[in-house]
C-alpha positions in Angstrom: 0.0 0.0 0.0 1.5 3.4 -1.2 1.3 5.8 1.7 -0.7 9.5 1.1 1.1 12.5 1.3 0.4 15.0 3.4 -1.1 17.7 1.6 1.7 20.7 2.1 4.4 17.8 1.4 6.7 20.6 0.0 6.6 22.8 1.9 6.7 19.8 5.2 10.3 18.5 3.1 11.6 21.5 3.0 11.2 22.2 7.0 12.5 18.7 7.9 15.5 19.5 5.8 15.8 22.3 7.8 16.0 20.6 10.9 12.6 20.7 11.8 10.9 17.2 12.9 7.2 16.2 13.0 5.4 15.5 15.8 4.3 12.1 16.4 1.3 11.5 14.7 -1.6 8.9 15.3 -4.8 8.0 13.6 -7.4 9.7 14.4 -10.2 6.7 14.0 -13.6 9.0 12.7 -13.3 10.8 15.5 -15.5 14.2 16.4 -13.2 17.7 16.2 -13.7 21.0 15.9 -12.2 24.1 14.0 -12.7 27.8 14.2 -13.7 29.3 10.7 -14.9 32.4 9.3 -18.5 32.6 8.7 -18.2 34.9 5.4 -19.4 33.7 2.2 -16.4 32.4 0.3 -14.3 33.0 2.7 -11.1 30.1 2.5 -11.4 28.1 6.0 -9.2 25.2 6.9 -6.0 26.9 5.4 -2.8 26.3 7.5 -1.1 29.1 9.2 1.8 28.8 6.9 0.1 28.7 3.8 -2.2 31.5 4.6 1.0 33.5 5.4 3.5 32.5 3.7 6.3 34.8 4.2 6.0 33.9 8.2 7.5 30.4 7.1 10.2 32.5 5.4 10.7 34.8 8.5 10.5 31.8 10.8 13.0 29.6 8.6 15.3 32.7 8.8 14.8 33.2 12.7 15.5 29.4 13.3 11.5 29.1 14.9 10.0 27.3 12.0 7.8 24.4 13.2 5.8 22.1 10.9 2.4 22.4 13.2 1.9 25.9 11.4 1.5 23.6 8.3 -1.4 21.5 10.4 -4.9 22.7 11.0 -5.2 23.3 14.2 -8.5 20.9 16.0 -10.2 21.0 19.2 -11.7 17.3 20.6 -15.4 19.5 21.7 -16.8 22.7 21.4 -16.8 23.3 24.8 -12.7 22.9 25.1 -13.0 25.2 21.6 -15.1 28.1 23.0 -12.7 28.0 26.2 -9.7 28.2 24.1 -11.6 30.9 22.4 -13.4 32.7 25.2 -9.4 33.1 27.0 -8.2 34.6 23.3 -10.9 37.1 22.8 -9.9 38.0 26.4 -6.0 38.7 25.7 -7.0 39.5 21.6 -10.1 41.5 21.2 -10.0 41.3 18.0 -9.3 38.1 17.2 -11.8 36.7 14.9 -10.1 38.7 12.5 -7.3 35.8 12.1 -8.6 32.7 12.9 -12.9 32.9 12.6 -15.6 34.1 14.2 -17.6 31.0 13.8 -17.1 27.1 15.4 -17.5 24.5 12.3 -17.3 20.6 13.6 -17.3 17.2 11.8 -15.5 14.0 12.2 -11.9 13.2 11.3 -11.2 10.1 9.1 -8.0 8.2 8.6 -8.4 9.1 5.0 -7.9 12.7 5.7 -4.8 13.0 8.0 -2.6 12.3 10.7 -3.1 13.9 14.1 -0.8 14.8 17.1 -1.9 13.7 20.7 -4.2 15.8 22.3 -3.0 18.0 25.0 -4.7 18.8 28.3 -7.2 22.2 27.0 -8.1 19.4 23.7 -6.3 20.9 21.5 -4.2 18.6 18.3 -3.1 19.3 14.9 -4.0 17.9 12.2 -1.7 17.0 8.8 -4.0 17.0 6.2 -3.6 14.3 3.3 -3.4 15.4 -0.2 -7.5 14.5 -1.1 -8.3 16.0 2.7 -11.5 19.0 2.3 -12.9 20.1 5.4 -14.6 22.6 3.8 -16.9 19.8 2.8 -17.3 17.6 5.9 -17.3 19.8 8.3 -20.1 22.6 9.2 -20.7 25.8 11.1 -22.1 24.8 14.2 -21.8 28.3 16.0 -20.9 31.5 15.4 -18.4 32.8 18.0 -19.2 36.6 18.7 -21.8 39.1 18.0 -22.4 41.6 15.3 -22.2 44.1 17.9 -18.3 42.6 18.9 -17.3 42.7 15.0 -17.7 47.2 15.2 -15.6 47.6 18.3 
């Protein structure tokens, strides 16, 4: 059996041949996760942090911080532990929602779409994406975040 790539395989090669390692990564069985995404019509969700900015990679590469989780979606195991990450964000970063959603979007996570890192203590893991991996299409808003009202301050 041929193994997938991960989707941002390039970019991934060009890290580890930086020094860079990947995490461990596991399975993650059809289990339930959660994202934040933007609500916005058209707006590109489920982009990696690298790839949505891709001169940080450069600057990181160049400061010696470049890490391979900024080319991993970052996942939350429920919403609960996602609105607590979120609710303690919003509390240091008003204005948040402006990089990384206003909106919670959940679905499950199949072993056809990725590799995941072990979940840490708030239920927070990455996900590597493989090559035929859309969220965009499995996964759905499920609530939005903040209120009009929040977006005008």
């Amino acid at each position: 059996m041929v193994k997938p790539k991960f989707k941002y395989q390039k970019q991934i090669d060009e890290l580890l041949a930086k020094g860079c390692q990947l995490p461990e990564l596991f399975a993650p069985n059809n289990m339930a996760a959660c994202r934040f995404v933007f609500s916005q019509e058209g707006h590109q969700n489920h982009i990696p942090q690298y790839m949505s900015n891709p001169k940080r990679m450069l600057q990181d590469i160049n400061k010696g911080t470049a890490n391979t989780s900024l080319l991993a979606l970052s996942c939350f195991t429920t919403s609960e532990k996602a609105e607590t990450f979120y609710a303690n964000l919003r509390k240091a970063f008003k204005n948040v929602f402006t990089s990384i959603g206003d909106s919670l979007s959940e679905g499950k996570l199949t072993n056809e779409e990725g590799l995941k890192t072990s979940t840490s203590c708030n239920g927070h893991f990455d996900l590597y994406e493989y090559e035929s991996c859309d969220l965009n299409k499995s996964f759905v808003i499920t609530k939005h975040l903040i209120e009009k009202d929040d977006e005008k301050d």
